[in-house]
N, C-alpha and C positions, 0 to 999 in steps of 0.2 A: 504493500500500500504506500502511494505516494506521501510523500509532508503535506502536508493544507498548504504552505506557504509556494511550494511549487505549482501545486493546482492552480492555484488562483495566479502566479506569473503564467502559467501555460493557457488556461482558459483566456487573461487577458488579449494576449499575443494573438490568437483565432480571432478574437472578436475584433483585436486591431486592422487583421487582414481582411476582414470581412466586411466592419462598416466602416474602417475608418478612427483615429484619434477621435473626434469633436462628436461623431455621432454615438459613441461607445460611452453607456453612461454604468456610474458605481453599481446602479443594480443591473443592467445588463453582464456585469461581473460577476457578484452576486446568482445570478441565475445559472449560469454557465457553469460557475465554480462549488453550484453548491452548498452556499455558505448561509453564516448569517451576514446582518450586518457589522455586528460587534468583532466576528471573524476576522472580517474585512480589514476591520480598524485596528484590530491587532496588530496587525504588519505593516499596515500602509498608512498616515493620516491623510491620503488623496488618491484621487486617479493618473495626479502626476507623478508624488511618489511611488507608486505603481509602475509607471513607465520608466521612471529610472528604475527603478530595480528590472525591471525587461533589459534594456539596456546595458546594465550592470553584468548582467548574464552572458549577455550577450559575447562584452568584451573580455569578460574572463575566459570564454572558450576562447575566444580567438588569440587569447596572452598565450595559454596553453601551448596553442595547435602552433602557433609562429615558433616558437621555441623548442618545440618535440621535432619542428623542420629542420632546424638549427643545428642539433645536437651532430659531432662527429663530422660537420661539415666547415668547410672553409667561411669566415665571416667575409671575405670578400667578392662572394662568387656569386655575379649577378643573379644567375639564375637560381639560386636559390632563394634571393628577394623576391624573386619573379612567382616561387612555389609560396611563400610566405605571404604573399599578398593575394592569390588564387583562392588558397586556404581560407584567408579572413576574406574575402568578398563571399566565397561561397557559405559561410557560416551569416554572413547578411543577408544571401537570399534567403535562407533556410528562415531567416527570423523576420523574409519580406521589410527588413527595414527601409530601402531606398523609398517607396512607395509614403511611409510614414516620416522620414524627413522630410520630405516637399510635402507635406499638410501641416507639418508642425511647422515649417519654416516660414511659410503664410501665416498663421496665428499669431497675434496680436500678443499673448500674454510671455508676461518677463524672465518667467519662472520657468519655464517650457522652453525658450530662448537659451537661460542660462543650461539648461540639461543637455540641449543640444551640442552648445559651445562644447561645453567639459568634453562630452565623449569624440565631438571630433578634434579637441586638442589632445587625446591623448594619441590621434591615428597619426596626428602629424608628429608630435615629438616622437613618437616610435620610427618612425620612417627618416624622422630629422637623426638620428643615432644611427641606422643603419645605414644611410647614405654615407655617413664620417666610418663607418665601416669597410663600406665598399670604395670610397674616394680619397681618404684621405684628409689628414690636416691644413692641404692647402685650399679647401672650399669650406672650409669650419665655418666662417661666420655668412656662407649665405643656404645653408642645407635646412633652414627652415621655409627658406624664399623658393628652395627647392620643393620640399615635399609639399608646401600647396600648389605652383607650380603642377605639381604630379595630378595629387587628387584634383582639382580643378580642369587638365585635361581632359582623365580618364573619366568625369562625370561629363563632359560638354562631349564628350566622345561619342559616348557610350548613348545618350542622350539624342541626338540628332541621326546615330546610327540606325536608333529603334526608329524614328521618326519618318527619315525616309525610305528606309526597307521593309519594316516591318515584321522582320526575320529577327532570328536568333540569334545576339551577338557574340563573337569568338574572345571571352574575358583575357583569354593570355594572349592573345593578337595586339586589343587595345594596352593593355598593360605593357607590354614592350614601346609599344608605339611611345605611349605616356613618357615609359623610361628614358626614350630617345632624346627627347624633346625636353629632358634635364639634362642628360648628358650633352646635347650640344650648347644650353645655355651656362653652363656650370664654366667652363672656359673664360667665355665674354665677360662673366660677372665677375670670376678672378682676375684676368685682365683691365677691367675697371676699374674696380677695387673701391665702388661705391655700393653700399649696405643700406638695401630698403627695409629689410626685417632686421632692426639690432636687434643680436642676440641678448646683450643685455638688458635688456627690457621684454624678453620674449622668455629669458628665465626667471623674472621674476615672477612670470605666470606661470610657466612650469614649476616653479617653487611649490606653488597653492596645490599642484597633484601628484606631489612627489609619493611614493608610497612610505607608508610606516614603516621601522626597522622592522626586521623579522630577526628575531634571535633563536636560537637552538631549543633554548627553552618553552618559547612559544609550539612551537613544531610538534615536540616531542607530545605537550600537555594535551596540544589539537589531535594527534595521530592517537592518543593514549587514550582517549574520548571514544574518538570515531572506532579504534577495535574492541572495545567495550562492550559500545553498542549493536556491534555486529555480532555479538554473542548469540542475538536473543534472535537471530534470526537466518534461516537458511543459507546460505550462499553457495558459490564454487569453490574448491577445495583453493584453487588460484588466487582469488582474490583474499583469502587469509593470511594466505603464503606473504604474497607480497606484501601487504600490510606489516606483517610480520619484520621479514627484512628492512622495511624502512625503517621501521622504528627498531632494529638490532642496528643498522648503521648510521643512525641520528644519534645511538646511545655511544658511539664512539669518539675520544678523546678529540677526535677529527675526525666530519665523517670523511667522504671520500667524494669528491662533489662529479669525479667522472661516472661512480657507481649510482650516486644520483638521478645524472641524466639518464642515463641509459634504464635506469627503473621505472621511471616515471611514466611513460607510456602504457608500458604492458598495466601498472599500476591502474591508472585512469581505465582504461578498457576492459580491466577487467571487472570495474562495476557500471557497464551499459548495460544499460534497459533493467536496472535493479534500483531499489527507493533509493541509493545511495549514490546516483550517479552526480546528482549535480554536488551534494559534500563532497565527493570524491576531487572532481573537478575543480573548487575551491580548496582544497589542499593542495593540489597540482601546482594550482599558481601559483600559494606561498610557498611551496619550495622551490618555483623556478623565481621567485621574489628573494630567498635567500641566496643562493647559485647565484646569481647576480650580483648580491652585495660581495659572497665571498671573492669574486674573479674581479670587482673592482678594487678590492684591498689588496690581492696577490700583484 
């Protein structure tokens, strides 16, 4: 049996795709999900808070799914930005978001605005990191000018593609295209060496989304939780296993952060289509959330 709190993100999501942000009201939620109203307001104080937490979900898979791409591969090797960004579009259609930004981006109110902002500022500093990955220290301070640059091709692209064809369009065609069309500006603007996105002022916003530390401790406490819980309930002889070993190699002096990545997948997979998949998948993230801090301290 699933969480309540998942139901009601899963029932929302259907009923976004079906009528719409504005015409989707708390009790059409409500109704779909089963609940009461008090239910409701357990978890969410809105229908907006609501939508950030879709949202929310949303990005955590695709934090996930970019980094499971990542692991044992070269950080400079376009094409694997190319699968990394495949990955996370295809986890937007899954969740038909494009459809609900362009409603929400027409709506009037500040708060729906700001939700908006956040989640595509965090597409862009990911992409602003990964460009200084794949290009180097000498385009550092224009790789935020870059990555909207990007997304703003690949939507006017992608956009007008549908528009006049009416066909199907080929996601990893445009996305190279996209990529092209940074990489030939990326030159010009070093050559110039005039800076329309200062970064300093572009991290003082990324300041505001930096993630919390994640320390070992936390880890361990959350993992120690989650196998617990799993007691009480059936699972694959697999998904104990692993559980298991994370938490035998989190309890080490050091874990091992290559044994890490390489766990982490099978880990996640192995609680699909089980009550535990979305926990499972927020544990995912905060150990590719600690991996991270540790490879920026080494």
């Amino acid at each position: 049996m699933k969480d309540r709190k998942q139901v009601v993100i899963e029932s929302t999501i259907q009923l976004f795709t079906e009528k719409g942000y504005q015409h989707t009201s708390v009790q059409d939620i409500l109704d779909r999900a089963n609940i009461s109203k008090g239910t409701f307001y357990n978890y969410f104080s809105s229908k907006n808070e609501c939508l950030k937490a879709v949202l929310e979900q949303n990005r955590r898979e695709r934090d996930v799914l970019k980094e499971e791409i990542l692991v044992g591969q070269k950080m400079n090797d376009v094409e694997i930005l190319v699968d990394q960004l495949m990955a996370s579009l295809r986890i937007k259609e899954k969740y038909n978001l494009m459809p609900l930004f362009r409603e929400i981006s027409f709506l009037h109110d500040e708060e729906l605005q700001k939700i908006l902002a956040d989640h595509r500022f965090h597409e862009i500093t990911w992409l602003k990191n990964r460009l200084y990955d794949i290009y180097g220290e000498d385009g550092k301070p224009y790789y935020y000018e870059c990555a909207v640059i990007f997304f703003g091709t690949f939507q006017y692209l992608s956009f007008y593609w549908n528009l006049a064809t009416n066909t199907t369009i080929d996601i990893k065609k445009v996305i190279c295209r996209s990529l092209r069309y940074v990489e030939n500006f990326l030159p010009e603007m070093i050559a110039c060496g005039e800076v329309f996105l200062d970064p300093k002022d572009m991290y003082l916003i990324e300041s505001e989304f930096e993630n919390k530390m994640v320390t070992k401790d936390m880890i361990l406490e959350k993992l120690g939780k989650f196998d617990k819980n799993m007691s009480s309930v059936e699972l694959p002889q697999q998904s104990i296993e692993l559980t298991s070993l994370l938490l035998e190699e989190m309890g080490r002096e050091k874990p091992r952060i290559s044994v890490l990545e390489i766990m982490l997948k099978p880990f996640r997979n192995a609680f699909t289509d089980t009550i535990y998949t979305v926990e499972a998948e927020e544990i995912a993230n905060i150990f590719w959330l600690y991996i991270k801090m540790q490879k920026n301290r080494s």
